[in-house]
N, C-alpha and C positions, 0 to 999 in steps of 0.2 A: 580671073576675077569673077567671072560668070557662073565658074562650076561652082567655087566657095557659097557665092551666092544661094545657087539651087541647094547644096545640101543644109543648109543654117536655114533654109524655108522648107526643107523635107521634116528637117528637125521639129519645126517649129508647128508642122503640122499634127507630125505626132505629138507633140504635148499637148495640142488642143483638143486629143481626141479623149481625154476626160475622164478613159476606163482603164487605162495602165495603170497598174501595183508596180512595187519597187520592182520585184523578178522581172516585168513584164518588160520594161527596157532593154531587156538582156537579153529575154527570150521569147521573141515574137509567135502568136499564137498560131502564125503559114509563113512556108517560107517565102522567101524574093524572087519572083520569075524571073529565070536567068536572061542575060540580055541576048537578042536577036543576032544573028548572024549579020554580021558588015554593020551592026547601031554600038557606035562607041560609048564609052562609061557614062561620059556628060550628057550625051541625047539620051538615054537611058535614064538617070536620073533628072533627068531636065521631063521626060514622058511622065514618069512616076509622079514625079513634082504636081505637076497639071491634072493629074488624076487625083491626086491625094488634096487638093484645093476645091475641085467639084465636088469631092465628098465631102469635104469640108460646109459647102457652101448648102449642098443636100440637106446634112444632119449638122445642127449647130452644136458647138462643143458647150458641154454643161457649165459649165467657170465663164460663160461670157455671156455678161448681162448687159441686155438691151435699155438705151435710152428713147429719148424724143428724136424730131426729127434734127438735123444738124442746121444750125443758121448759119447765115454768110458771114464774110468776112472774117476775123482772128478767132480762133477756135479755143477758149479755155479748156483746162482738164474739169473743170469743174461746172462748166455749162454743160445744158440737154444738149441730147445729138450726139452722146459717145459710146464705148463700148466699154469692159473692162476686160482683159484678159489677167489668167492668175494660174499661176505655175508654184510648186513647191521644189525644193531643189535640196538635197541631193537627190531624188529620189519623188515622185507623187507622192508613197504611202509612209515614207520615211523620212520627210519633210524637216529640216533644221530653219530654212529660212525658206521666205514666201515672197514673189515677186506680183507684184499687179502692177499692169497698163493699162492705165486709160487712154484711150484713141480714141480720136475724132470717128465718125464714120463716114465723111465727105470732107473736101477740101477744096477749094477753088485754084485755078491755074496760076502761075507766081500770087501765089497770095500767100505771108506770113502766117503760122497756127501751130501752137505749142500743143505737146501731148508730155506725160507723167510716167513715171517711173515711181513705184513705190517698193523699199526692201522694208522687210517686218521679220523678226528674230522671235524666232515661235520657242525658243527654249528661253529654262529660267536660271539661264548660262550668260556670263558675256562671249561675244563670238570676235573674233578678231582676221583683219587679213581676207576680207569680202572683195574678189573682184566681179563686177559686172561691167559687160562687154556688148554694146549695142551696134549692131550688124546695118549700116545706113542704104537704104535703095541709090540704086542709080542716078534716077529721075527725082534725087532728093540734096535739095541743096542747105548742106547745114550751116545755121545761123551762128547759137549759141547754145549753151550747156549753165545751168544753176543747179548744182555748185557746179564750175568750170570743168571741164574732163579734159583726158589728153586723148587728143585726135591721132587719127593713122588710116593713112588713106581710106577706105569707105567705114573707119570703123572708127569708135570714143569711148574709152575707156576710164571708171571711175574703181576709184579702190577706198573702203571701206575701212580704214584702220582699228575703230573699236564700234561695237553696237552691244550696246545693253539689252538683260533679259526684256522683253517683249519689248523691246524698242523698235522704232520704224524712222525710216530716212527717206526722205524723197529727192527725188532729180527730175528737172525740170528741161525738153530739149525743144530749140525751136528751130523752125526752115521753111521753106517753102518748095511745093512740086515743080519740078521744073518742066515736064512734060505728061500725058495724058495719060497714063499709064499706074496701075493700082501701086500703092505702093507698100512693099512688104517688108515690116523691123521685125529681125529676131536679136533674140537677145538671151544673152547667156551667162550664168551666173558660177560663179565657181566659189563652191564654199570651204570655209576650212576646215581641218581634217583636224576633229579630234582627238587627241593624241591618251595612251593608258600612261599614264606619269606615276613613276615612282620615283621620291625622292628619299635623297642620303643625305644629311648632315654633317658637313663638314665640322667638324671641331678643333678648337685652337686653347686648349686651358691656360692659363696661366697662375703659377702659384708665387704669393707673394709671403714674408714673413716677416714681422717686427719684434723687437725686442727692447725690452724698455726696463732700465734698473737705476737709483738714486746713483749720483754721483758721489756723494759723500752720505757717510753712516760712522758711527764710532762703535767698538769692539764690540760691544755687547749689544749691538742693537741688528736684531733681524735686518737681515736684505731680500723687500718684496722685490720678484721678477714678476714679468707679464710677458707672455706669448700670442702674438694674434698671428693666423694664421688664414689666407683668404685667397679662394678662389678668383682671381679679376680676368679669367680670359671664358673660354664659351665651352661647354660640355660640362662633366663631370670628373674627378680625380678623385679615384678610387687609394685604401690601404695608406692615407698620409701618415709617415710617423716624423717627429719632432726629436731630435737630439740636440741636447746642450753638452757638450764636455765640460768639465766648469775645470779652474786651474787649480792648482796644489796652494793649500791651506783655504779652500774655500769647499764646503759640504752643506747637502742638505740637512735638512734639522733631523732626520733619521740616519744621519751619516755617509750618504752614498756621495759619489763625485762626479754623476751625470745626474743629468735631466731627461726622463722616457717620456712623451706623450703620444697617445694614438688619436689622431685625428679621424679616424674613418674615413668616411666618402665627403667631399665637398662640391655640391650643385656649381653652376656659376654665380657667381656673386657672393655664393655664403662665404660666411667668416667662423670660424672657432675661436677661443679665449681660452688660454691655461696659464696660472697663475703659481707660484711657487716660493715659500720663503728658504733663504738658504744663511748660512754661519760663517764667519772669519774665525779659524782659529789663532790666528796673530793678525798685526796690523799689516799696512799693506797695501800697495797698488794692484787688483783685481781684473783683467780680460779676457772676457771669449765672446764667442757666437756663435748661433745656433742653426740646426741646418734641417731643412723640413725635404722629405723628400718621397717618393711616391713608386709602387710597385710599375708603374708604366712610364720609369725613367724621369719623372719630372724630378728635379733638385734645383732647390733655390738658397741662399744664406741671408741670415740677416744681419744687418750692423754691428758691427764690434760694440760693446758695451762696455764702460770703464767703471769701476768704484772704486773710492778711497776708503780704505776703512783706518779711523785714526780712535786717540785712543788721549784723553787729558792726561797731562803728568804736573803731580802737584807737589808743591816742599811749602815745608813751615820751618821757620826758624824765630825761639824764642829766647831772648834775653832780658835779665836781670843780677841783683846782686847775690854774690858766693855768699857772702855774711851779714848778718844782719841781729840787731838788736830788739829786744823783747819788748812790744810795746812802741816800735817804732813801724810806720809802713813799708812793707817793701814793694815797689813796683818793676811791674815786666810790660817791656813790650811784644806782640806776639804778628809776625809778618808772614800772607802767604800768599803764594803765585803761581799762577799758571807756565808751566817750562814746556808748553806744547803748541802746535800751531793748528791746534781747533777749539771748539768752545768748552770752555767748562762750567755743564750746567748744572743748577740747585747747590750748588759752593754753600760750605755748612764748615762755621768755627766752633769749634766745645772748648771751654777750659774749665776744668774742672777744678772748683773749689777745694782748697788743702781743709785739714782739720786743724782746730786748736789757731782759727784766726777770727779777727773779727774785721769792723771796719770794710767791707769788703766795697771795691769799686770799679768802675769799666765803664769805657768808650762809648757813649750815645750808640745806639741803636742794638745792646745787649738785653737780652732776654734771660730770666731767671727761672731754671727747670731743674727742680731739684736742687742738687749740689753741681750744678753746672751755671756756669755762662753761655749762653749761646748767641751768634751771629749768624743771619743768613744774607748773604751775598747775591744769591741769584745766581747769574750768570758772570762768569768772568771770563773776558776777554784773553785772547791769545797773550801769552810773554805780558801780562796783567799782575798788579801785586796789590793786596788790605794790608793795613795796619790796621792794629785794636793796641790799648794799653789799658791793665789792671794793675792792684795794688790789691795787697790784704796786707793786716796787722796783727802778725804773732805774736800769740799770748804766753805760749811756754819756749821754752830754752828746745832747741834738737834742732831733727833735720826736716824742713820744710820744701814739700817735693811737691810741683807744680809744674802739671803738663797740660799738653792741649794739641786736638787732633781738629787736622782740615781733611774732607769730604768733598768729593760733587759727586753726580751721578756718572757712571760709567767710569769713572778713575778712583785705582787705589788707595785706600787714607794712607794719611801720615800724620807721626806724634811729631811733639816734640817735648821734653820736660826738663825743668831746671831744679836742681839742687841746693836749696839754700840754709846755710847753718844759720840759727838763731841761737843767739848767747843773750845772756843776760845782765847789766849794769850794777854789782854792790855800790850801793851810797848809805854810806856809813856816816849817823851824824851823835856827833856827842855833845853830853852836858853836863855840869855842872854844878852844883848849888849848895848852897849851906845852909841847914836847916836851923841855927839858932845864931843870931846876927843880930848887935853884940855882943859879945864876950866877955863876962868880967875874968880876972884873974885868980887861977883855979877852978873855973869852971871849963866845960867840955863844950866844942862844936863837932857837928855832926856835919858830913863833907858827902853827897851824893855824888854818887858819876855813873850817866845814864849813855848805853851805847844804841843807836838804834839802825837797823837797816831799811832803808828808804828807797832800796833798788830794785831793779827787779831780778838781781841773782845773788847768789848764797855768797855773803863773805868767810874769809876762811884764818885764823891764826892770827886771832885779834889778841890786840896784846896792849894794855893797858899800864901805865906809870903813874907815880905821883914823887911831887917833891913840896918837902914842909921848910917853912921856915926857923927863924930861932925864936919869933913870939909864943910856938907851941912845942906840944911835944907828942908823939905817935902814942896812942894807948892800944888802940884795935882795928879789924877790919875785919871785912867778911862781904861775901858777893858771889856773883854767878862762876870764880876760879878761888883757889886758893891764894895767898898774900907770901910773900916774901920781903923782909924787911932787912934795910943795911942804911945804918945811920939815921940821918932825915931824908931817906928815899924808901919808897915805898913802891912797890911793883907786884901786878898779880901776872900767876899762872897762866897762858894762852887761852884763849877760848877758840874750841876747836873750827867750829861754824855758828854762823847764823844767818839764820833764812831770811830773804825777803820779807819784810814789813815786820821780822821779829825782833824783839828788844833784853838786854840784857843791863843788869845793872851791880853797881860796885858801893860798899859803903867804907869811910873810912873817919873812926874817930879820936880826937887829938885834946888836948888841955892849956888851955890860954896859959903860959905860964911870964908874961912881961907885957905890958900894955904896947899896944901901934895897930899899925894899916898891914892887916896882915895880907898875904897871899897867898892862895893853894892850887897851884897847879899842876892838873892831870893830861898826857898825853897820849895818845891811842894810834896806833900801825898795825897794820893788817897784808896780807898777800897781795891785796889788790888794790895796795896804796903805792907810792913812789916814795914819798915823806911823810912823816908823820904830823897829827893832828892835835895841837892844842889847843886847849879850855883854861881860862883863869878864873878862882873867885875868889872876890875880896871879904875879909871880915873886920869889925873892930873892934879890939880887945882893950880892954881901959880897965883899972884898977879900984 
């Protein structure tokens, strides 16, 4: 215990002597008189020791500044009456951390008296890992330690976990002398070893990829993709490229059937965006997914993506009558429906007006554009049906063709058109009359017969009669045919047609030849009679 002693105060003397540089530690400026023949190591530096304290005492070491004198009883660090001693360490001239002691410079026998420790961090470093190690005398019985130290037999040790740039920490030791004898603390500082650090960067990339497409679209409508593509682990990922396969019957709008993107290089945390529209060339359920992957082996995929692509299917069906009469309305009804199970949208009826009608009419919510009707629907619901109904009223005889086409957007039109004969109704009305009423005997009446067509289609093979009685007698006739006579009947030639609202007419004259209530009647039959048509006129002939 003795030797440790002497040399930790051999030490202690050399650092007091004030004029060592870093080298000078190492390499004393004489060397060590060797030791004497028969004086062992320890009396040898136990001699030395004793020598190197008189000089001490001789020449004062420049770092230890004089106070007052010391007063009695408990000795503060910060009362007159001390010393300081101050060491730099590792090294005098190469100094990282700075040690000052203040000491008492008396002390009274068992009498309690603290002395200071102070460490100071002379760089504008943190330093970490500071052991200071205080060397206790003999004749020195220790109290306590602030901040507390770990003791070991003559020795207490405190360990410095962090000290900031020019930071300073103090330690605070108390005890008292137990015996008469000077008492000598060294203390020793062991600082830490700066280290030349170079560091490497561990990295861990991570590549992530989304893909993102509508679920449902109909045939003709673009399908926007989106590609994100993002860096989420730590470094950089160099060379990313992006492929999509896309599947059969699905291409780009320039016809290709993949997806190229080059992503370059991705920091950590960045992200890329690429964006792309692509085409259905039929309808159809649609999947792939995309695979981003990297010249330094990273490969990642992103979620399967599903699209439907559908597609409206529309039917119209229009009904009304095969035949129909001139002058009378015909109405159609006109029905269309959705036969798909998506939406069909902007739904658009036309029926187009025929010619040669009038009266023209339809379903609330028809619109008049040109020679159309039009309906718009909007939207029609899946497996959905409209009715509309119209009527026109043809004016001539023939064949009235009336169609009409359903629309929506993204679905194929469809007609639909009806055929209808228009005929025309002969109404044939005759008349009668006698122009000179009464009649004496021997004189003449005069016997009109008027045919007229009141329809509105041509009658055809009108044929006209007459029958006299025995109060007159046939003299003439003449009219729109020729006369035939047999007895007291009288009968013209056919007439071949006559038009609509046209009239034709007969005369026939006779001679009162016997006084009465005479009677003249004419009959008329035609093609497009079943029976034929009598007229009677009465005359009276008196004498």
């Amino acid at each position: 215990m003795k030797k440790l002693l002497n040399i930790s105060l051999l030490l202690l003397v050399v650092c007091m002597s004030g004029s060592l540089g870093c080298k000078s530690l190492f390499q004393p400026k004489k060397k060590v008189q060797a030791a004497e023949p028969g004086l062992g190591a320890s009396d040898f530096f136990r001699t030395e020791t004793r020598r190197a304290m008189t000089q001490t005492q001789r020449v004062p070491a420049p770092t230890i500044r004089q106070t007052s004198s010391v007063p009695t009883g408990l000795i503060d660090v910060s009362e007159p009456g001390s010393s300081v001693v101050s060491r730099t360490y590792p090294w005098l001239e190469c100094g990282i951390v700075q040690l000052d002691k203040i000491m008492p410079k008396e002390v009274g026998l068992n009498r309690a008296f603290n002395y200071t420790i102070k460490i100071t961090n002379l760089t504008e470093t943190n330093l970490t890992d500071i052991i200071i190690t205080e060397n206790l005398p003999e004749n020195f019985k220790f109290l306590s330690a602030n901040p507390s130290a770990r003791t070991e037999e003559n020795k207490i040790h405190w360990e410095i976990l962090s000290l900031g740039p020019k930071a300073r920490k103090q330690f605070t030791v108390s005890g008292i002398a137990t015996y008469t004898e000077s008492l000598l603390y060294c203390t020793t500082v062991i600082t830490p070893v700066i280290p030349a650090c170079a560091s490497i960067e561990v990295i861990q990339p991570e590549l992530r990829l989304t893909k993102t497409a509508p679920t449902e679209v109909l045939l003709c409508d673009l399908i926007p993709v989106r590609l994100l593509v993002t860096n989420a682990g730590t470094g950089s990922v160099q060379n990313i490229k992006i492929i999509d396969n896309l599947p059969a019957g699905l291409r780009t709008t320039d016809g290709k059937s993949e997806l190229i993107f080059d992503a370059g290089t991705l920091g950590a945390g960045q992200s890329r965006q690429f964006s792309a529209e692509l085409r259905a060339t039929k309808t159809g359920t649609y999947s792939s997914k995309a695979v981003a992957s990297s010249t330094t082996g990273l490969r990642v995929e992103s979620a399967e993506t599903t699209t439907s692509v559908g597609m409206p299917v529309l039917t119209i069906n229009k009904q009304g009558p095969e035949r129909m009469y001139i002058g009378r309305p015909a109405s159609y009804e006109i029905t269309i429906s959705n036969n798909s199970d998506v939406l069909a949208k902007n739904t658009v009826l036309e029926d187009t007006i025929p010619t040669r009608v009038t009266g023209v009419k339809a379903t609330a919510g028809a619109k008049l554009s040109g020679s159309k009707l039009i309906w718009e629907f909007g939207t029609l619901e899946p497996n959905a049906s409209k009715n509309v109904r119209v009527s026109y009223t043809p004016t001539k005889a023939g064949i009235l063709l009336n169609s009409a086409t359903a629309s929506a957007y993204c679905a194929e039109a469809v007609s639909s058109a009806m055929r209808t004969t228009v005929t025309g109704i002969p109404a044939l009305a005759l008349e009668v009359v006698d122009i000179e009423d009464p009649v004496r005997i021997g004189s003449r009446a005069t016997y009109v017969i008027r045919v007229e067509n009141q329809g509105s289609a041509t009658a055809t093979n009108i044929r006209i009669a007459c029958g006299l009685e025995d109060y007159v007698r046939y003299v003439s006739s003449a009219g729109a045919t020729a006369t035939s006579t047999e007895g007291q009947a009288v009968r013209f030639f056919p007439l071949g047609s006559l038009a609509p609202q046209a009239k034709a007419a007969w005369r026939v004259i006779v001679e009162a030849v016997r006084p009465g209530d005479v009677r003249f009647k004419a009959s008329m039959n035609a093609d497009q009679l079943t029976r034929p048509v009598e007229e009677t006129e009465s005359t009276h002939v008196y004498e």
